[in-house]
N, C-alpha and C positions, 0 to 999 in steps of 0.2 A: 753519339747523341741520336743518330737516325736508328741505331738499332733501339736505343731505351723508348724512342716514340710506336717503332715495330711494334716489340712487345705491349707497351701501354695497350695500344690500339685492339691487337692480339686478344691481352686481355678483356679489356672493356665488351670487345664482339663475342669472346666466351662466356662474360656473365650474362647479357642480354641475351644470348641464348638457352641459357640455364632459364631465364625466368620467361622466356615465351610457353614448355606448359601450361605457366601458369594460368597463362592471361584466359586462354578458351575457358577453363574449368571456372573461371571467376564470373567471367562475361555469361557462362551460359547458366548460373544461378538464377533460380531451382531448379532445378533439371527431376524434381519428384515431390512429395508432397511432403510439408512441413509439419509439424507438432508442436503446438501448443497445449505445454507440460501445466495445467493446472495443480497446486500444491495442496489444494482442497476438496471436499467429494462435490458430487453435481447437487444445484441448486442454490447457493449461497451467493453472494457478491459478485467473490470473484471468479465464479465460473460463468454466472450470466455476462458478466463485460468479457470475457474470455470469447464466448460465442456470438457476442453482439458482434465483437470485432471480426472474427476470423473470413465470414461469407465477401463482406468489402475487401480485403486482405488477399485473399483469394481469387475476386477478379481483377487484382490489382497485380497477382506476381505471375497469374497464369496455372497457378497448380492449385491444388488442395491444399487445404488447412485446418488441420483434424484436432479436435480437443481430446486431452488423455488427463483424468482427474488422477491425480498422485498424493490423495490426503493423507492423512495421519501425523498425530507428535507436534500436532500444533504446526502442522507445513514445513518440518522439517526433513519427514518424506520426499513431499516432492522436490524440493531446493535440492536435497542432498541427491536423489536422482540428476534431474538437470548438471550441478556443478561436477558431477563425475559424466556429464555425456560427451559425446565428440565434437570441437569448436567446427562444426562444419554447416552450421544455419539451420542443419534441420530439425534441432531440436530445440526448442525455446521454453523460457519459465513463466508464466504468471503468475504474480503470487502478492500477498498485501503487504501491510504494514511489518508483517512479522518477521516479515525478509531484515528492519532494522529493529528488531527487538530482541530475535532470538540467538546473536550471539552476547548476549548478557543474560538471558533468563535460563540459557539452558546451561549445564557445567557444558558438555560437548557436545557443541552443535557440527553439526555435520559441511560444515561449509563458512568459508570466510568472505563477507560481503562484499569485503573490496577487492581482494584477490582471485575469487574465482568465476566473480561473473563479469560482463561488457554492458554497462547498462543502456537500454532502446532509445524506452520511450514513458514513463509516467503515462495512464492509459485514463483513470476519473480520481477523485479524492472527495470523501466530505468530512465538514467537520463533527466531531464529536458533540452532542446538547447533553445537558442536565436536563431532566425533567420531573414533574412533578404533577402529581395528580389536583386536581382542578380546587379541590375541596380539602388539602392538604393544610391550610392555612401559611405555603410559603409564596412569595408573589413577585421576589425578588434574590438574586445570590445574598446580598444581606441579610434577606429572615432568615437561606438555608444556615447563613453561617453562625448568625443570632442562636438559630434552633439546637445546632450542632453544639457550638459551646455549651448552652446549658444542660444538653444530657450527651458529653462524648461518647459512654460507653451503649447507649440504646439507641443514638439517630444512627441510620446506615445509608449505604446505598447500593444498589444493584449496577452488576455489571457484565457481559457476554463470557467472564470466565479470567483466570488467574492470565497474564502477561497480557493482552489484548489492549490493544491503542484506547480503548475508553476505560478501562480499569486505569493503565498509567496514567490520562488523562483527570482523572478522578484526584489519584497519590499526588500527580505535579499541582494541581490546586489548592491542596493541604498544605503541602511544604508552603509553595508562595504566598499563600493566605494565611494563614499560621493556626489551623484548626486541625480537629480529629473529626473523622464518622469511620464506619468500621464496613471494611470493603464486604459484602455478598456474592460471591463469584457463584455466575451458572453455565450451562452445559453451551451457550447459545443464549443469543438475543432473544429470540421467541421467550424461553422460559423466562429471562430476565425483566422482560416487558410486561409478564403477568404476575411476576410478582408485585412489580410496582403499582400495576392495574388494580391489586386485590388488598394493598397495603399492607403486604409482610418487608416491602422497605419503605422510607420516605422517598427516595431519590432512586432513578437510572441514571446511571453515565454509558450511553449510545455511540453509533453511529445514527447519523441523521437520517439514512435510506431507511434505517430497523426498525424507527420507531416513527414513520413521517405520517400512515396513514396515522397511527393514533391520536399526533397533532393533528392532523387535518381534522380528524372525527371531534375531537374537542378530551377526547378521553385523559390524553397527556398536555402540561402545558411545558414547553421551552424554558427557560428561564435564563439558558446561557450557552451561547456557542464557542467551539474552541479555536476556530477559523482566525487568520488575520485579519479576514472581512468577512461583512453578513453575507449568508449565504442567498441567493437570490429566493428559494423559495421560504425564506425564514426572514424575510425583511425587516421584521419588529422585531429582533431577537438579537439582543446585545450582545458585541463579542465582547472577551474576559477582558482582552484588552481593551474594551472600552469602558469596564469596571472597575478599572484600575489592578488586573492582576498580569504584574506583564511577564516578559521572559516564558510565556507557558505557551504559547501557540500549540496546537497539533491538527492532526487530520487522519482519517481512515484513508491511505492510500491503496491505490493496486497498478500495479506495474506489468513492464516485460522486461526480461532480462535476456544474454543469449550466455553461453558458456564464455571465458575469458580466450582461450585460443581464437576463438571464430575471428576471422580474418575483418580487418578491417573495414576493404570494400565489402562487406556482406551487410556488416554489423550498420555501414552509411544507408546502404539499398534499404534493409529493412526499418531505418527511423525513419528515413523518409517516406516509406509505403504508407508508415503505419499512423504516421502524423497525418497524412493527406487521407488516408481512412477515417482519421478518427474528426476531421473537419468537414464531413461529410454532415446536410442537416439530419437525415434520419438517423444515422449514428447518435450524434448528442442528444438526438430528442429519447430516445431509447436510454440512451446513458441516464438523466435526468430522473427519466420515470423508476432507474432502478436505484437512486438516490445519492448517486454516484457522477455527478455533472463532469462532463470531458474536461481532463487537462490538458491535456496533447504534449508536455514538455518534452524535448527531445533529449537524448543520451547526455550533454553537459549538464542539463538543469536537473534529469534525474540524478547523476552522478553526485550533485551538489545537495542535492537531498539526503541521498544517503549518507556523505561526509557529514552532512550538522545533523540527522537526529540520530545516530548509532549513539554518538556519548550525551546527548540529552538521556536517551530512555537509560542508556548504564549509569549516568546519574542514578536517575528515578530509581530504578531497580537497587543501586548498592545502598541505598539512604533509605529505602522504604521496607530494604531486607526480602524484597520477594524470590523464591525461587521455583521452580519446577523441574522436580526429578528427571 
C-alpha cells in the first residue's frame, strides 16, 4: 500500500511538473502585439467598431493591437483566414452577422461556426428598419403589405446585396406575414439607399447605422424595426413584434472571435479586456454615432447567439431558395 501511495505521489509531482511551462507562457500573455483580423475592407461597419475598439484594448493588455482587413466572398476570406490561424491569442476575427449566414448561403464555406472558432465577446448590433420614402404614400407595415399584395410582381425592395442580415430580414417578413415584393440586391448600402432615395424601389430593408442620417434628415421614414426592442435612437418606430409579426427578430451583429484551439485562459483574459473596453463611456458613444450601440455580451451569450440564429437564417435561406456561388 505505501509503495502504491509512493508512486501516486510520484505521479501526481510529475504531472505538475509537466504543466509548470505552461503556466509562465500563459501568465505572461501578450508578450507582442495582437491582430485583429477584420473580414471586410477598411471603412464599413465592421471595421470602424474594429478600430474604435482596438486603442482601449491595447492600453488595457499592454501591447499593440493592429487591424488587418481580410475582405472578400462576402467575409469568407477573412473567417476562413482566422479559422485556419494559430489558437495562440494573437490572432483574432471580427466579423458580422455573416459569420451566422454563410454556412448556408454558400455550398463551401470555408469554416464551421461552431467548431472552429471560441467565441469573445458580441462587440455593437443594430437592428435591421424598412424604410420608405416620405411621399411614398406607405405610413405604416400594413399599407407596405396592403401595397405589396396588390401589385406582388412590381412592389420591391432594396437591400445591401444577396445573403446580408437585411435582405433575410426582408425574406423572414414574407414568410411570417404571408406576402411577396421582389428582393433588389445592390453592391452595398450606399447604392441601396439611393435607390430608394430616387424611387427605383418602394422599400429598403437596412441596417439602422446605413440608413440613420437619412432618417434624421427626413429623406427616409422608418416604418419598422427588427430588434426585440426599440432601438434608443428610433423610439417612435415599432418593432415587428409589436406588429404582430413574431418569430422574426433579427439584428446586424459584429463580433470577436478567437481561433477554437486558443487556450482557455487567454480566450477568459480577452472577454474580459474587451467587455471592460467596450463599457468604456467614449467607447459607446463612438459605437452609437456609428450606428452600431455597444453590446458588450461576453463569449456564453455570444456563443448562444450563434446556436439560435445559424438555423433561423438556413431556414430562411432553404425556403426562400437563395444562393451564392
Amino acid at each position: 500500500m505505501t509503495q502504491n501511495i509512493t508512486r501516486r505521489a510520484a505521479f501526481l509531482v510529475g504531472g505538475a511538473a509537466a504543466l509548470l511551462p505552461l503556466r509562465p507562457a500563459l501568465a505572461a500573455f501578450p508578450e507582442r502585439a495582437i491582430t485583429l483580423s477584420v473580414s471586410f475592407p477598411p471603412g464599413g461597419a465592421t471595421d470602424i467598431l474594429a478600430r474604435i475598439l482596438a486603442p482601449p484594448l491595447s492600453e488595457a493588455l499592454g501591447k499593440p493591437v493592429v487591424i488587418e482587413n481580410r475582405g472578400g466572398a462576402g467575409a469568407n476570406i477573412g473567417i476562413g483566414y482566422v479559422a485556419r490561424a494559430a489558437g495562440d491569442g494573437y490572432t483574432l476575427l471580427v466579423t458580422s452577422s455573416a459569420f451566422v449566414v454563410n454556412p448556408s448561403l454558400y455550398r463551401s464555406p470555408p469554416y464551421d461556426p461552431f467548431r472552429d472558432f471560441a467565441p469573445i465577446s458580441t462587440l455593437g448590433a443594430s437592428p435591421n428598419v424598412l424604410a420608405v420614402r416620405p411621399n411614398s404614400g406607405i405610413a405604416s407595415l400594413q399599407d407596405l403589405i396592403a401595397q405589396a399584395k396588390a401589385s406582388p410582381d412590381k412592389f420591391n425592395y432594396a437591400s445591401p446585396g444577396i445573403g446580408t442580415t437585411p435582405h433575410l430580414a426582408g425574406e423572414l417578413l414574407k414568410l411570417r406575414a404571408g406576402f411577396e415584393m421582389q428582393h433588389v440586391p445592390f453592391s452595398g448600402a450606399g447604392p441601396a439607399t439611393q435607390a430608394a432615395l430616387a424611387g427605383t424601389t418602394q422599400v429598403i430593408s437596412a441596417a439602422q447605422g446605413s440608413v440613420m442620417a437619412q432618417l434624421r434628415s427626413g429623406e427616409l421614414r422608418a416604418i419598422m424595426q427588427t430588434g426585440a426592442k426599440r432601438a434608443a435612437d428610433l423610439p417612435d418606430v415599432p418593432t415587428q413584434e409589436e406588429l404582430g409579426i413574431k418569430d422574426a427578430n433579427s439584428e446586424t451583429f459584429l463580433a470577436l472571435f478567437a481561433p477554437a484551439a486558443t487556450p482557455a485562459p487567454i480566450q477568459a483574459l480577452l472577454a474580459r479586456e474587451v467587455v471592460k473596453a467596450l463599457q468604456r463611456p467614449d467607447v459607446q458613444e463612438r459605437y452609437r454615432q456609428a450606428g452600431a450601440p455597444v453590446v458588450g455580451e461576453g463569449p456564453e451569450e455570444l456563443r448562444a447567439r450563434v446556436a439560435r440564429e445559424v438555423p433561423i437564417w438556413r431556414e430562411v435561406i432553404r425556403v426562400s431558395k437563395i444562393s451564392v456561388q
